[in-house]
N, C-alpha and C positions, 0 to 999 in steps of 0.2 A: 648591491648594485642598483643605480638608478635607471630604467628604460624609457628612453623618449618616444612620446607618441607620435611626434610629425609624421606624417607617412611618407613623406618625403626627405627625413635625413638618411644619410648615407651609413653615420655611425651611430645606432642608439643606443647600444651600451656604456651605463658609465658610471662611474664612481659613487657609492650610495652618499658618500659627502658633497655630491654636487647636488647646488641649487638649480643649474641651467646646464644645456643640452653639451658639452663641448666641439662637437659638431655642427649644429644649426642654431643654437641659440636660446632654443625654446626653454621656457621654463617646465622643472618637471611638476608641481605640485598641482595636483588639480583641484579646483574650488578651494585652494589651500591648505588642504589635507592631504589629498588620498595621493600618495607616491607610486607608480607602479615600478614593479620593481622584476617582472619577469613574462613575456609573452609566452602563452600558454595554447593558441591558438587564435587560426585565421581562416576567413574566407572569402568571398569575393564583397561583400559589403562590411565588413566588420574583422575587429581581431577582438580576443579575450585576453589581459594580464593580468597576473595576482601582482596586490598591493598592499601596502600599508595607510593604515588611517594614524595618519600620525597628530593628528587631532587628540585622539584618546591615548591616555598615559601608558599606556600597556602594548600601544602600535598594534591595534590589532590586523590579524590580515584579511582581508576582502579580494572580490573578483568586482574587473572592471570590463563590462563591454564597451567598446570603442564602434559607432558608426560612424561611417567615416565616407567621403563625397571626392569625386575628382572636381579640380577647377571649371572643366566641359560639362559637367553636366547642369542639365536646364534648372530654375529657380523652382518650378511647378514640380519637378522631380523630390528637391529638397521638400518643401515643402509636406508634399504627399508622404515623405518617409520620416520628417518630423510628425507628423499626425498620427503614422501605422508607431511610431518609436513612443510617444505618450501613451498611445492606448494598449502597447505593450508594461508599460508603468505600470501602469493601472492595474493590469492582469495580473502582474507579481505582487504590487502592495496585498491586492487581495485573496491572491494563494499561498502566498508568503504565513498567512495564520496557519497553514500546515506545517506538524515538524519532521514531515518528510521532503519540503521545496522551499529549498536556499530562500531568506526573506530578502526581501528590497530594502537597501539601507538608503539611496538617493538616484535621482536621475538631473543632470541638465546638457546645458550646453555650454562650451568653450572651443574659442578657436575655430569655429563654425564647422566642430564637430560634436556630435552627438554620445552620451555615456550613461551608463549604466554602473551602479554599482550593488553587490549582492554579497550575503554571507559568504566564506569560504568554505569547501567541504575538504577536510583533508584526510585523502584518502585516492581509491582508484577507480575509475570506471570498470564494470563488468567486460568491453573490451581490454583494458589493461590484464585485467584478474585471467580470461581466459588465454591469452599470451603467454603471461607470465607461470601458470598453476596448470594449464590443460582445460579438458573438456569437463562440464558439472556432471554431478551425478543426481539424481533422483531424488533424495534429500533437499538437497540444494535447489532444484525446480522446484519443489514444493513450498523452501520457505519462501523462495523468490516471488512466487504466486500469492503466497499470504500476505508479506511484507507489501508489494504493492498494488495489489488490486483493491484497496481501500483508498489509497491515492487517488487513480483511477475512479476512485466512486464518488471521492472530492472532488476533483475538478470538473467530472462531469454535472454534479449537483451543481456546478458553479455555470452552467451556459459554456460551458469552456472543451475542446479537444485539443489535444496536445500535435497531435498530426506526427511525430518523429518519432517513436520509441523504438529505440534499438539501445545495444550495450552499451554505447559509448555515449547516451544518453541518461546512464543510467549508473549513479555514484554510492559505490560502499564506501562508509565511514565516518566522520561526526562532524559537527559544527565546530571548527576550533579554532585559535585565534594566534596560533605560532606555528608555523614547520616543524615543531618536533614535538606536536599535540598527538598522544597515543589515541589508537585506534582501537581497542579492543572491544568498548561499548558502541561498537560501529551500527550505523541502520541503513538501510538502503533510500536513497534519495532521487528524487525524478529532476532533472536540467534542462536547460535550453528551450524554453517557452514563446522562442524568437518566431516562429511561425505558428504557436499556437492560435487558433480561432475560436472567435465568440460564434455560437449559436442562435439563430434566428429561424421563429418559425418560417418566414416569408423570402429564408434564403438556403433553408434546407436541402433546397429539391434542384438549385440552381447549380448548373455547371459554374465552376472557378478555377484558377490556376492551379497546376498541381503541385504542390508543394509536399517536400519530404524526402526520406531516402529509400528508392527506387525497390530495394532487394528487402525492406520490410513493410510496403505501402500496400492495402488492402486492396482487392482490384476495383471497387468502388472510388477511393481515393486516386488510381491509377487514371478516372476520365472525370476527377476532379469535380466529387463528391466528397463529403464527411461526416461520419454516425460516430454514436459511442463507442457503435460495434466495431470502426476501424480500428481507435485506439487497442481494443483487446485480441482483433486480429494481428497487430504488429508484436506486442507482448508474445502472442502465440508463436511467432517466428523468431523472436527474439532468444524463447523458451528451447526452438529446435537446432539454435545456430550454437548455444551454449551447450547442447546437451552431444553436439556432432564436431562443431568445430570449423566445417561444411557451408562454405557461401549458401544464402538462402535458393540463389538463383538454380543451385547443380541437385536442389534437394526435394527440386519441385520436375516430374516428368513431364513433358508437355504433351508427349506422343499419348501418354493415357489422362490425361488432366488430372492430377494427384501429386498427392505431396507421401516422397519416398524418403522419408527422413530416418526412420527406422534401418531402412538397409547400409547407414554408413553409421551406424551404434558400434562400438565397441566392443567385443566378447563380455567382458566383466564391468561393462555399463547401459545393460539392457532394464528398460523402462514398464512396470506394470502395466499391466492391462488397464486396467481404472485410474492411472494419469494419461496412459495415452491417448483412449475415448476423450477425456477433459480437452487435450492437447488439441485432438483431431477435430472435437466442435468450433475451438477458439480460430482454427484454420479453414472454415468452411468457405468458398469462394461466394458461396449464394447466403445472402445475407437471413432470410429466413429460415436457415438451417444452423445459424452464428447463434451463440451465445449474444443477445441482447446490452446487456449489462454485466458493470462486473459482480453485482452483488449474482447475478446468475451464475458466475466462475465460484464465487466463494460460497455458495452453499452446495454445490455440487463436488468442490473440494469437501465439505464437514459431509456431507454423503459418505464420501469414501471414509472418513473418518470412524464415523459409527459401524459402518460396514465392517473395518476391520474389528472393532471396539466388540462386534459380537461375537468372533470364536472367541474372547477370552472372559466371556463374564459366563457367572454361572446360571443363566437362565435363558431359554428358548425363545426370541422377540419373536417366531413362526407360529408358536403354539397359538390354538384358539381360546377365544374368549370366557369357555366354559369350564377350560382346564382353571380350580382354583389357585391360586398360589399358601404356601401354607403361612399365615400369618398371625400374629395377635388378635382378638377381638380389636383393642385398639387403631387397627388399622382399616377395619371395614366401612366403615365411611369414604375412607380416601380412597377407599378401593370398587365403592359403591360410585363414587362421581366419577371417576377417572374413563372406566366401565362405559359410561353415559355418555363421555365427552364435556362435563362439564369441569370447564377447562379452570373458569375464575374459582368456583366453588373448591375447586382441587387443590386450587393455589391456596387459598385459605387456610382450609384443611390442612398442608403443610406446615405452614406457617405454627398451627396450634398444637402439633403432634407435637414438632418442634420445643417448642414453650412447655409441652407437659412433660418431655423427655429431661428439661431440665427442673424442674416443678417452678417453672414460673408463670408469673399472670400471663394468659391468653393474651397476644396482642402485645407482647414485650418485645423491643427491638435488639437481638440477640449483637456483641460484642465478640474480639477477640477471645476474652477468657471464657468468652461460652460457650465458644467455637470445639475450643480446645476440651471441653468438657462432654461435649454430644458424645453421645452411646454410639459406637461404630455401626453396631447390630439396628440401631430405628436408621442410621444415617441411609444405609444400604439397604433397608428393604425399601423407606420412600422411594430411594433411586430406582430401584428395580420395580415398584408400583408403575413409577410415572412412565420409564421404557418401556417396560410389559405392554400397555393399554396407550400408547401414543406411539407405536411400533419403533420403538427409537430413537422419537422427533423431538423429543422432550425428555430432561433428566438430571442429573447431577454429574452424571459420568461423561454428557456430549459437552457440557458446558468446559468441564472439565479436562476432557482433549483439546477443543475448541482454543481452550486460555493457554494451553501448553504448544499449539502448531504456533500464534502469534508470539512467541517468548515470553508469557507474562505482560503482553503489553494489551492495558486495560482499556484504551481507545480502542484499537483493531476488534480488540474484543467485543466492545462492544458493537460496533461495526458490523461484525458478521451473527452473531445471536439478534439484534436490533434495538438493541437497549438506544435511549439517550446519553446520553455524554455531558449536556447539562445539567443546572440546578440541584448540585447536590445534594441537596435535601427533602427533593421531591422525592415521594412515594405515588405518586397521584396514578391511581389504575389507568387511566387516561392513557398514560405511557407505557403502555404494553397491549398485546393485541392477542386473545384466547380465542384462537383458532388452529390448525393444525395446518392454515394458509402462510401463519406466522413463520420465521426464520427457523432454523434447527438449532437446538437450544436455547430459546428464547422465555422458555418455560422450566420449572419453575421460576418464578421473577426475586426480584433479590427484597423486595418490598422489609423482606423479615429483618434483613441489615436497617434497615431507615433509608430506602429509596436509594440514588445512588453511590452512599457511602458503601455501599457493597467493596468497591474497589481497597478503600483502607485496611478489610479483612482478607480481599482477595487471594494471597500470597499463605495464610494457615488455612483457611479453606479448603484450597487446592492440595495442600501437603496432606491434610488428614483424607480427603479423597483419595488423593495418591498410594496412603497406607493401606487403604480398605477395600477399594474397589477395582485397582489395577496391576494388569497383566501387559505384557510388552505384544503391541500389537502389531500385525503383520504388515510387512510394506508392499502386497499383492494385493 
């Protein structure tokens, strides 16, 4: 089927072998490509359709946003929403590097109306999902939190707030390029940037228009204000309307100022203690009570993480300092720095235990097959060295939950420990930071792979941890 854009014909449906409108005439091909071929969505200034690029041999599918003008309205109107419609371009060409947010494939003008075109995500929004499947459970907030609060920590590095995040903003499933692209390697993806704004010191503090949807908007943003923190405040309503089912508006009491989101839970979908604290900062009304940032959300999740991570390991992160652990000669050095706090000397140290476990030269950048060779018994006491004397914060086993909450995905991952993400081949200490300030998990550093080729081994790394060091930890 062909859909005509006019906004003004009467019949837009039509035959995918038509060139022009059979109704008003219009041609359908925009810029002589893109066909749309199905309205998807409208609102008072724009519709969205899925199309085809029928440019490329393979017709792939795209989304097209249409702005679009009545005849009555003033020139300086146009104008001013040509200008906010570029420097919305602008914002997706350069979010678009994420592969969590649809890229920009073109913008212009025809017919003296305005367009947008962007990947297609095929799949459903987390409003469609809770319709169609029920209310989330616990699990599911969790990965939902993982999966996008690195997003969130992209766009915000960018000058950028997203101002909308609610479910129907918010798309599970993949980049694909046909209606019957399977979904199964699906990721969650952030949409509709159409009111996002750029950040300026010098207009931080200024009241502006409010913009957003009313029942997830922070009450800062409610007298048309915007922080990072609003974005994570709406995530946090987002997290309770999925987790209840429950319009935001019936879940918040007004008689006592509070959010009663808890009392419409489920019998057999009640939420730990230690996500609902997370939950309950994300919804603070007073901004200095809010989680700041998201990397604030996402270490406070690996918080919980380790937390659980200690009923199942064999050693006591409460014990003091004096209690020794029983170990090889071999290891007291590492256990003399660690002791100290010296954090870089410790990382070395590893590094060389390492190397002597396999008897190779000090300073050899360990590979797959090496991996696979390490002594399970040095792998495990390092681990348990570095937790013991860094209460935690540092080790093989945080890392190692850390990469298992993100799916194996070595971006996020590195995201939330703080690794870099660039220059493969850097080792350069530069890029890492021995303090106990640093991320959770951030320590030991991967230096020992050859900087961040870590990732190439990451996947038998993780398995032989998996074999040695873990217990199924608790979801309280």
């Amino acid at each position: 089927m062909s859909y005509c854009t006019n906004i003004n014909c009467l019949s837009p449906q039509n035959p995918d072998t038509a060139n022009f409108c059979m109704a008003c005439g219009q041609k359908f091909l925009l810029k002589e490509r893109y066909r749309p071929v199905k309205l998807i969505g409208h609102g008072g200034f724009g519709r969205t359709f899925l199309a085809i690029d029928e440019y490329l041999p393979s017709q792939s599918k795209c989304v097209i946003k249409q702005l679009y003008f009545a005849q009555s309205q003033a020139n300086h109107f146009k104008q001013k929403a040509w200008e906010l419609f570029r420097q919305e371009a602008i914002r997706l060409d350069d979010l678009g590097q994420h592969q969590q947010i649809p890229q920009l494939l073109a913008y212009f003008e025809q017919d003296e109306q305005l367009y947008l075109v962007q990947e297609w995500v095929a799949g459903n929004s987390l409003m469609q999902e809770i319709e169609q499947q029920g209310v989330f459970g616990e699990s599911q907030i969790r990965q939902l939190l993982q999966k996008l609060l690195p997003v969130l920590q992209f766009i915000h590095s960018q000058n950028i707030i997203h101002r909308d995040i609610k479910p129907a903003n918010i798309m599970r499933g993949c980049i694909a390029k046909d209606t019957n692209a399977k979904t199964s390697n699906s990721n969650l993806f952030l949409i509709d940037f159409g009111i996002a704004k750029h950040l300026h010191n010098t207009t931080l503090q200024q009241t502006g228009t409010k913009i957003g949807t009313p029942e997830y908007m922070a009450p800062e943003q409610l007298r048309g204000k915007v922080l990072p923190a609003s974005d994570i405040y709406s995530l946090g309503v987002t997290c309770i309307y999925l987790l209840t089912g429950i319009s935001p508006f019936d879940l918040f009491d007004v008689s006592e100022d509070r959010w009663v989101w808890r009392d419409y839970l489920l019998p057999q979908n009640k939420v730990s203690t230690r996500l609902g604290k997370i939950l309950d900062k994300m919804l603070q009304n007073s901004l200095p009570n809010r989680y700041q940032k998201a990397n604030d959300v996402l270490q406070a999740l690996s918080r919980q993480a380790i937390s659980s991570i200690s009923h199942t390991q064999s050693f006591d992160l409460t014990a003091t300092e004096t209690e020794e652990i029983k170990i090889e000669i071999d290891y007291t050095q590492l256990q003399n720095l660690l002791k100290k706090g010296k954090w870089q000397e410790a990382d070395k140290e590893t590094w060389k235990i390492m190397c002597v476990s396999l008897s190779k030269p000090i300073g050899t950048y360990l590979f797959k097959s090496d991996i696979e060779k390490l002594s399970d018994d040095d792998l495990q006491k390092i681990d348990q060295l570095w937790m013991r004397y860094s209460k935690g914060h540092f080790g093989f086993s945080v890392q190692k939950e850390i990469y298992d909450s993100v799916d194996a995905d070595y971006v996020q991952f590195c995201n939330m420990v703080g690794w870099a993400t660039y220059n493969s081949y850097s080792s350069a200490n530069s890029d890492y930071y021995y303090s106990l300030k640093a991320p959770i998990g951030h320590l030991p550093t991967r230096t020992w792979m050859g900087g961040s080729q870590w990732w190439r081994h990451a996947d038998t790394f993780a398995a032989k941890l998996d074999r040695i060091l873990w217990g199924v930890a608790s979801s309280d």
